[in-house]
C-alpha positions as CSV (number, residue, x, y, z in Angstrom):
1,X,-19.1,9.5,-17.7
2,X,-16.1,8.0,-16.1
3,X,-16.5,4.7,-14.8
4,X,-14.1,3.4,-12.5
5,X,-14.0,0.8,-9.3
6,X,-12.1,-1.9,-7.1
7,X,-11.2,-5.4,-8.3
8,X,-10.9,-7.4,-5.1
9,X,-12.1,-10.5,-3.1
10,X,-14.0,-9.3,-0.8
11,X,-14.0,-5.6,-0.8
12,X,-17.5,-4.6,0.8
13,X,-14.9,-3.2,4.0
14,X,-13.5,-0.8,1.3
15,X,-13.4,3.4,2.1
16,X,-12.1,4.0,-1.8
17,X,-16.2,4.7,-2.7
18,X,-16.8,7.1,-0.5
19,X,-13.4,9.0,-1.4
20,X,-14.1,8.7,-5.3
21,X,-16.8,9.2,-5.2
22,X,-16.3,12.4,-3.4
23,X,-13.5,13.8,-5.2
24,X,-15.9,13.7,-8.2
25,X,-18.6,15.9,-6.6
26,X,-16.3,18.1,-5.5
27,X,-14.4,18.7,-9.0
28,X,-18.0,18.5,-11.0
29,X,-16.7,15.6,-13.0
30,X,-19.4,12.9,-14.1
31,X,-18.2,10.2,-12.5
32,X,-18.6,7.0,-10.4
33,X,-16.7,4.4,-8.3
34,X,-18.0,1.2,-7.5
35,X,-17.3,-1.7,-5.9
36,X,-16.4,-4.9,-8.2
37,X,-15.9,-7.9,-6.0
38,X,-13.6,-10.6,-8.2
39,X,-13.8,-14.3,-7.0
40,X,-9.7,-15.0,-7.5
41,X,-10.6,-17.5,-10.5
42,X,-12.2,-15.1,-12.7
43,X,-9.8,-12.3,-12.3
44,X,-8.6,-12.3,-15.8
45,X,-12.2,-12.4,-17.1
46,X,-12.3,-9.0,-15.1
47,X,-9.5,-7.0,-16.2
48,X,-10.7,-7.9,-19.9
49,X,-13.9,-6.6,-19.0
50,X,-13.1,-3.2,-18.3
51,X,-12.7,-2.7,-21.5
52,X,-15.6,-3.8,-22.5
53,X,-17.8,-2.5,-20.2
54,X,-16.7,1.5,-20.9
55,X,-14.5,1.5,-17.7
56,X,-12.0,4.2,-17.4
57,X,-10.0,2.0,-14.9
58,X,-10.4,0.7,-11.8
59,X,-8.3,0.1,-8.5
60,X,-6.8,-3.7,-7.8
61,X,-6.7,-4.9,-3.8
62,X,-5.6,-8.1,-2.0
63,X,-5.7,-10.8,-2.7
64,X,-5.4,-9.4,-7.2
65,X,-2.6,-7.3,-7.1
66,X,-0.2,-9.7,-8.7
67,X,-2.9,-11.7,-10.3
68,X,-3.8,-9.0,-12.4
69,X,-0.1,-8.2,-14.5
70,X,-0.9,-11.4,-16.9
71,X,-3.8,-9.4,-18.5
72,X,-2.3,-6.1,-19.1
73,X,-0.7,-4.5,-22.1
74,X,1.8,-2.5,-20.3
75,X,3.5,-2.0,-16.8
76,X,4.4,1.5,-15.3
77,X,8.5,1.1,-14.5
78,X,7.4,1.3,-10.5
79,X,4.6,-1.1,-11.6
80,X,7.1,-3.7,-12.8
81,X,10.2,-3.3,-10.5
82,X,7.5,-4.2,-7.4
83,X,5.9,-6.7,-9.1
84,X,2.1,-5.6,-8.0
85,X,-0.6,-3.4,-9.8
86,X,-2.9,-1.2,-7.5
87,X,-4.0,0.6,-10.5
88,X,-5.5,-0.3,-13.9
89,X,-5.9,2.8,-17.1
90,X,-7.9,1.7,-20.1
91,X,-6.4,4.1,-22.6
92,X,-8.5,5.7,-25.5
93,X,-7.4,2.3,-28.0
94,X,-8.0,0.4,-25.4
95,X,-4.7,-0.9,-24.1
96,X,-4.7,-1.4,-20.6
97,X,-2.1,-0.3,-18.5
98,X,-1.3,-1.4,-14.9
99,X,0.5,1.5,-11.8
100,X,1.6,1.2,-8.4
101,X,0.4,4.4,-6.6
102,X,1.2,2.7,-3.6
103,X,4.9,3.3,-3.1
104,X,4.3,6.9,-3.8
105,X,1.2,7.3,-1.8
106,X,2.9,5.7,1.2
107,X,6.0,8.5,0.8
108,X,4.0,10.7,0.5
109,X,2.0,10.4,3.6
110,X,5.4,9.6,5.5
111,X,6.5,12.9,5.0
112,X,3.9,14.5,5.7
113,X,3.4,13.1,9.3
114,X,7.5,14.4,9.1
115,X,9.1,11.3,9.2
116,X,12.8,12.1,8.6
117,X,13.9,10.5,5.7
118,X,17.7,11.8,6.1
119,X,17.5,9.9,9.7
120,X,16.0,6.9,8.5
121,X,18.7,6.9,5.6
122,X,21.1,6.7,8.3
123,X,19.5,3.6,10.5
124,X,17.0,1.4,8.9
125,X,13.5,0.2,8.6
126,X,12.1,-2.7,9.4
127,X,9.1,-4.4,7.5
128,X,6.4,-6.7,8.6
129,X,5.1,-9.3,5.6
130,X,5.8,-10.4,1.9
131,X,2.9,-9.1,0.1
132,X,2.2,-6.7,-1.9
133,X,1.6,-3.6,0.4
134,X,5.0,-4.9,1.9
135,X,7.2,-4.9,-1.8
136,X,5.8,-1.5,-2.6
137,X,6.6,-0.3,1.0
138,X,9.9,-1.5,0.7
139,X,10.6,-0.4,-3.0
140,X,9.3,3.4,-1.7
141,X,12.1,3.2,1.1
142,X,14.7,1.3,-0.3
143,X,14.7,3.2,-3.9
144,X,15.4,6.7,-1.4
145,X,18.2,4.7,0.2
146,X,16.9,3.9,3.5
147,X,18.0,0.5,4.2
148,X,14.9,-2.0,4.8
149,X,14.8,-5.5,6.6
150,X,12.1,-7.6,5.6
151,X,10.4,-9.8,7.9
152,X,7.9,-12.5,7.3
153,X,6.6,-15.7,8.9
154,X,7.7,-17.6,6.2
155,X,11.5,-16.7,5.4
156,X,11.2,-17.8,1.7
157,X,8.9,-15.1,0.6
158,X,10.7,-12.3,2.4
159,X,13.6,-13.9,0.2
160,X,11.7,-14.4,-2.7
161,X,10.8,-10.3,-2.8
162,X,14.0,-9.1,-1.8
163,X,15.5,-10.6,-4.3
164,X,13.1,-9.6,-6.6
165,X,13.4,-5.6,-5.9
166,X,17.2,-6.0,-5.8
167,X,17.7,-5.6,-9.4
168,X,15.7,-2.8,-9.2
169,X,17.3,-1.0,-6.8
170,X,21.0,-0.5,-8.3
171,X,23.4,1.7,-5.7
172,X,19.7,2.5,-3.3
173,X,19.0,1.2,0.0
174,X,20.0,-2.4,0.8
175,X,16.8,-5.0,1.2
176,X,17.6,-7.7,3.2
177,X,15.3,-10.7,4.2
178,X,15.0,-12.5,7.9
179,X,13.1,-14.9,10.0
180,X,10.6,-14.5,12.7
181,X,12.4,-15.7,15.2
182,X,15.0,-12.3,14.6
183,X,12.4,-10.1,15.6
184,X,14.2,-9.2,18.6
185,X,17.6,-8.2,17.2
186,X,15.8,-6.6,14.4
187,X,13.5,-4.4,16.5
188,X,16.5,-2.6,18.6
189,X,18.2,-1.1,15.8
190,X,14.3,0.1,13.4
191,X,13.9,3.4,13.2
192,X,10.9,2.9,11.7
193,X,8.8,-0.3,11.9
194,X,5.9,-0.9,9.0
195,X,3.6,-3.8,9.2
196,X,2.1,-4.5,6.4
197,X,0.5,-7.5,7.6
198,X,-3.5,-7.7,7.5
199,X,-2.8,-8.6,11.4
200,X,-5.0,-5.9,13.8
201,X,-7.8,-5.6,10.8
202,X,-11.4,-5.3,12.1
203,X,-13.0,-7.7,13.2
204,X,-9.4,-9.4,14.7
205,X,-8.7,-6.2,16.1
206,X,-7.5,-7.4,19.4
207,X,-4.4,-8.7,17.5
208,X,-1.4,-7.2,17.2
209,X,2.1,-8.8,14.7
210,X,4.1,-7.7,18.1
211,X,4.8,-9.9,20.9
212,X,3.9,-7.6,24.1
213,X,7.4,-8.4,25.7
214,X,8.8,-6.6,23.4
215,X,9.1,-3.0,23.8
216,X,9.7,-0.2,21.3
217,X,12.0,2.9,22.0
218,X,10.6,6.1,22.0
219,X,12.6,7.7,19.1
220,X,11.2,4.9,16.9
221,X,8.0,5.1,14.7
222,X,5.4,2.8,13.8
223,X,3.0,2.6,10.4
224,X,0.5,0.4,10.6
225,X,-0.9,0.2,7.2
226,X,-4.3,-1.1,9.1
227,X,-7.0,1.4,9.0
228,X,-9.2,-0.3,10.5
229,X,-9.9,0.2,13.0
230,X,-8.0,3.5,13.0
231,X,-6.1,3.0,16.3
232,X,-4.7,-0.7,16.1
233,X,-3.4,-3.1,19.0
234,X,-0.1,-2.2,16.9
235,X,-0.5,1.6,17.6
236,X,-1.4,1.4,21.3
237,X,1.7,-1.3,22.0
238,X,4.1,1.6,20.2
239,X,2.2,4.9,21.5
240,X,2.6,3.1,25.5
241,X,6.1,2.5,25.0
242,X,6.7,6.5,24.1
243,X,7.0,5.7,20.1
244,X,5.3,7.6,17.3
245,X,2.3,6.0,15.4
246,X,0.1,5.8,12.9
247,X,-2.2,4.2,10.7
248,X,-2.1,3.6,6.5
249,X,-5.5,6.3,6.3
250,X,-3.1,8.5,5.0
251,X,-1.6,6.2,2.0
252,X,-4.9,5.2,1.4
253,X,-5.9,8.6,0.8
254,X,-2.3,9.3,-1.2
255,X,-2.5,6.5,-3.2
256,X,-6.0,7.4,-4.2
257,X,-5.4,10.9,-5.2
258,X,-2.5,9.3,-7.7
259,X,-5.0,6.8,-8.9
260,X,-8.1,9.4,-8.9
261,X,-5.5,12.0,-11.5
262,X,-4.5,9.1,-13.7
263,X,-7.9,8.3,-14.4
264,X,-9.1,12.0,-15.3
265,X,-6.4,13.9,-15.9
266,X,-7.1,16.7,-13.1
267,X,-5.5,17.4,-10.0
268,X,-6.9,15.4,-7.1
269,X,-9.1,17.3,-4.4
270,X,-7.1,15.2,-1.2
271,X,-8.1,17.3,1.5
272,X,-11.7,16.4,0.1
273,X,-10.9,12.5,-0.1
274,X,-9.2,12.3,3.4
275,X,-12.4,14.0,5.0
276,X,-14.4,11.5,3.1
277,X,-12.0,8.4,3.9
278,X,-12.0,9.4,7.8
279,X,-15.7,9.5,7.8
């Protein structure tokens, strides 16, 4: 059987279960998700635990996806240049091995909703936060040479993780980091805005990362990496103004199918995960 599950603090709120879970009924594959809430201290105890419990792997959220790189044998190269783990492997001698499925799953879904990477090559996006979700956004964009401004209510971590990814990112997109007060300049010249904030999440749903004086254009698009609920504050401000939106369903449900194949080796069932996520 293959045993596999989330390593977060809390992660009762989580869809991942239901889309596993799912994707192993639908491909007949013994197998089960579950949810493994990790009080921050004992994160290490964990990851070493996997092991030792017959885990195959499991799936890392906030606030561990940092936390966890300490404990692992090995990095994936995306895994290391973004400097966060969404994705844990115990291999058959029982290494384990820490991926970002993140970056991928998000490019993956934005080109799918046709986002048109060629345009945004030639403007620039503009992201929302300094955590994890926001350096594996920005690797994904800036590594395909769209040129990404980070924004974060404290300067000195948007500076801290473009500085970071810059080393990893030779001749790609430029990452450049700003304050909150820039918000303005910034906004006018996005062509695509990405929060990747926790700001709009049920049960704060009435909030929104964008002051409502300030009004998007209607060529730009906005990805809220909230899913819940599934049409944020953030969505509504952009959809009124006449710009695109969405929410991060759709990386969820990319980022699980990479995570879902490491783990057995088959192709991922998505269209059977997204139904599963969206219901």
């Amino acid at each position: 059987m293959i045993l596999v599950g989330l390593i977060g603090w809390p992660v009762g709120h989580s869809k991942s279960p239901a889309m596993h879970n799912a994707a192993f009924r639908a491909a007949d594959v013994d197998g089960y998700y579950a949810l493994l809430p990790v009080r921050p201290e004992r994160v290490g105890e964990a990851v070493v635990g996997l092991r030792a419990l017959g885990f195959r792997g499991a799936n890392v959220t906030v606030p561990h996806k940092k936390a966890v790189i300490p404990f692992l044998d090995e990095l994936s190269p995306e895994a290391r240049a973004i400097g966060a783990v969404n994705t844990i492997i115990v291999q058959e001698d029982g290494a384990l091995s820490g991926h970002n499925t993140d970056a991928a799953g998000f490019m993956e879904d934005l080109q799918a909703l046709g986002a048109p990477l060629d345009d945004l090559r030639q403007s620039a996006a503009l992201v929302l936060g300094a955590g994890g979700s926001a350096r594996a956004v920005t690797y994904a964009l800036a590594s395909r040479g769209v040129p990404v401004r980070l924004l974060a209510r404290r300067p000195e971590q948007a500076q801290t993780l473009a500085g970071s990814l810059i080393p990893h990112l030779p001749a790609a997109g430029l990452v450049t980091a700003h304050a909150w007060p820039e918000l303005h300049n910034l906004a006018a010249d996005a062509r695509l805005i990405v929060n990747c904030t926790p700001v709009g999440m049920t049960p704060h749903s009435d909030a929104s990362p964008w002051p409502d004086d300030l009004p998007f254009r209607p060529r730009q698009m906005v990805y809220d990496l909230v899913y819940n609920p599934r049409r944020t504050r953030l969505m509504t401000q952009a959809q009124a103004s006449g710009a695109r939106a969405w929410n991060g369903l759709g990386m969820l449900v990319y980022q699980g199918a990479r995570a879902w194949s490491l783990w057995t080796g088959l192709p991922a069932p998505i269209e059977v995960m997204r139904t599963a996520a969206e219901a």
